[in-house]
C-alpha positions as CSV (number, residue, x, y, z in Angstrom):
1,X,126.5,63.2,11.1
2,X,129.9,64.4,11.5
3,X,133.4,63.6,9.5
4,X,136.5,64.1,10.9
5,X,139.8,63.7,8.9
6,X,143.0,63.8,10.9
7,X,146.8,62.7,10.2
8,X,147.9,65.2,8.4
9,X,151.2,67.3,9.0
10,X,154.8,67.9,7.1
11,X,156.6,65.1,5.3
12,X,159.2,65.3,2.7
13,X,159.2,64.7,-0.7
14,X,158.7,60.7,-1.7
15,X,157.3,60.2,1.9
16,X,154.3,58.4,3.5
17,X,151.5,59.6,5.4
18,X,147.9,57.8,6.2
19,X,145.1,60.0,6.9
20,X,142.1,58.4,8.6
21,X,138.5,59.8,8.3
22,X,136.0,58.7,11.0
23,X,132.4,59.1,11.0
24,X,130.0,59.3,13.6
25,X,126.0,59.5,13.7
26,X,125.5,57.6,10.8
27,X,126.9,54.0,9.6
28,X,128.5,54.4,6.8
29,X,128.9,50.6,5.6
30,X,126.2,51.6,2.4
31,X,127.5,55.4,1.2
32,X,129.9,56.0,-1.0
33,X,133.8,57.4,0.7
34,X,135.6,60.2,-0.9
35,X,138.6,61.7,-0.7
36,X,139.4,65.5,-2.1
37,X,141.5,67.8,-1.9
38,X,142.2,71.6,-2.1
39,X,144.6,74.1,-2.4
40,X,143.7,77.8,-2.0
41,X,142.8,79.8,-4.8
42,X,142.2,76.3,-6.9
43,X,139.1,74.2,-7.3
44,X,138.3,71.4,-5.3
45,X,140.0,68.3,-6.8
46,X,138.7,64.5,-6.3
47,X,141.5,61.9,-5.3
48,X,139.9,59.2,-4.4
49,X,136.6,57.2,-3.9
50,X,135.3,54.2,-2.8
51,X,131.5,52.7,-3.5
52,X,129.8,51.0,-0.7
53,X,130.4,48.0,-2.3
54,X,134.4,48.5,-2.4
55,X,134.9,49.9,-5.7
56,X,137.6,52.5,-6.0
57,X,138.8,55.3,-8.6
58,X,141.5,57.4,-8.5
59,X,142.8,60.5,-10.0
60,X,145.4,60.5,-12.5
61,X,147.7,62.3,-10.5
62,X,147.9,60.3,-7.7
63,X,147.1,56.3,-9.2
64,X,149.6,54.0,-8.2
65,X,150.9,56.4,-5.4
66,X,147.3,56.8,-3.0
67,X,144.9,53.7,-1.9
68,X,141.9,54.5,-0.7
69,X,140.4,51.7,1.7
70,X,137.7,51.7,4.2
71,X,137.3,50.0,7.7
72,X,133.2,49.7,8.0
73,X,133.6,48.1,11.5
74,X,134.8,51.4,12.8
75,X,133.1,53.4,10.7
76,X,136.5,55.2,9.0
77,X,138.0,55.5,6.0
78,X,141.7,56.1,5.0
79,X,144.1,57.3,2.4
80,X,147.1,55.9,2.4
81,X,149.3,58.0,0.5
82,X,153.3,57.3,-0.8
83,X,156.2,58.7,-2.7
84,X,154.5,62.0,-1.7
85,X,154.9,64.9,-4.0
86,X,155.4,68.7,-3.5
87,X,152.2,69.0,-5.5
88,X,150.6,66.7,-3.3
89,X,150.4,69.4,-0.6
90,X,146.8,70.6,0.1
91,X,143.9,70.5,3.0
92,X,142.3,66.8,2.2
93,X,139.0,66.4,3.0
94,X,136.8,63.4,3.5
95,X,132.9,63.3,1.8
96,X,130.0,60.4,2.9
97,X,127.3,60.2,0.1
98,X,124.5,58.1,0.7
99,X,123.5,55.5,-1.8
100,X,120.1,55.8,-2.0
101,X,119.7,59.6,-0.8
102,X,122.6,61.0,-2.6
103,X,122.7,63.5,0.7
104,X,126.3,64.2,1.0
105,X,128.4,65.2,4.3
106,X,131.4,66.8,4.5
107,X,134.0,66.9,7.0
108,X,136.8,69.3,7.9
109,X,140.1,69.0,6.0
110,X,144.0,67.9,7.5
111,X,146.4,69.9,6.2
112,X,149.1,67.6,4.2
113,X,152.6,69.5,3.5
114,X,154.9,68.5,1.5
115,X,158.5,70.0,1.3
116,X,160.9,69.8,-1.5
């Protein structure tokens, strides 16, 4: 099973970016979709997740701002992500967590920078 987030890159402050996460090896249409982040030196922070059966939950910090929203027909999942924040800048990375297993599979993060 692999996960591979991409789209991130520089934006300014109060921009837009969408980051996809595609997954391959595995259908992902019953396992729970997360998004986290990190920034170095701090711990890993949850930002988003979606259930298999298209619940979501949000942090604080970015409700109202992030939706998270899954594609199962091509096996990807996305953050959508407005009015972007300095703060906001961190390596996001994508988790799969199966439903009945609870095995979880990480991908590599996309960089997300935002300037001032």
């Amino acid at each position: 099973v692999q996960l591979q987030a991409f789209g991130g890159g520089l934006v300014q402050r109060w921009g837009s970016l969408r980051l996809p996460c595609a997954v391959s090896g595995s259908d992902f249409s019953t396992a729970g979709m997360a998004w986290y982040r990190q920034v170095s030196g701090k711990q890993r922070e949850l930002v988003a997740g979606s259930t298999y059966g298209g619940r979501t939950h949000y942090a604080d910090s970015v409700k109202g701002r992030f939706t998270i929203s899954r594609e199962n027909a091509k096996n990807t999942v996305y953050l959508q992500m407005n009015s972007l924040k300095p703060e906001d800048t961190a390596v996001y990375l994508c988790k799969m967590r199966r439903y009945v297993s609870g095995i979880e599979y990480w991908g590599r993060g996309t960089l997300v920078t935002v300037s001032s």
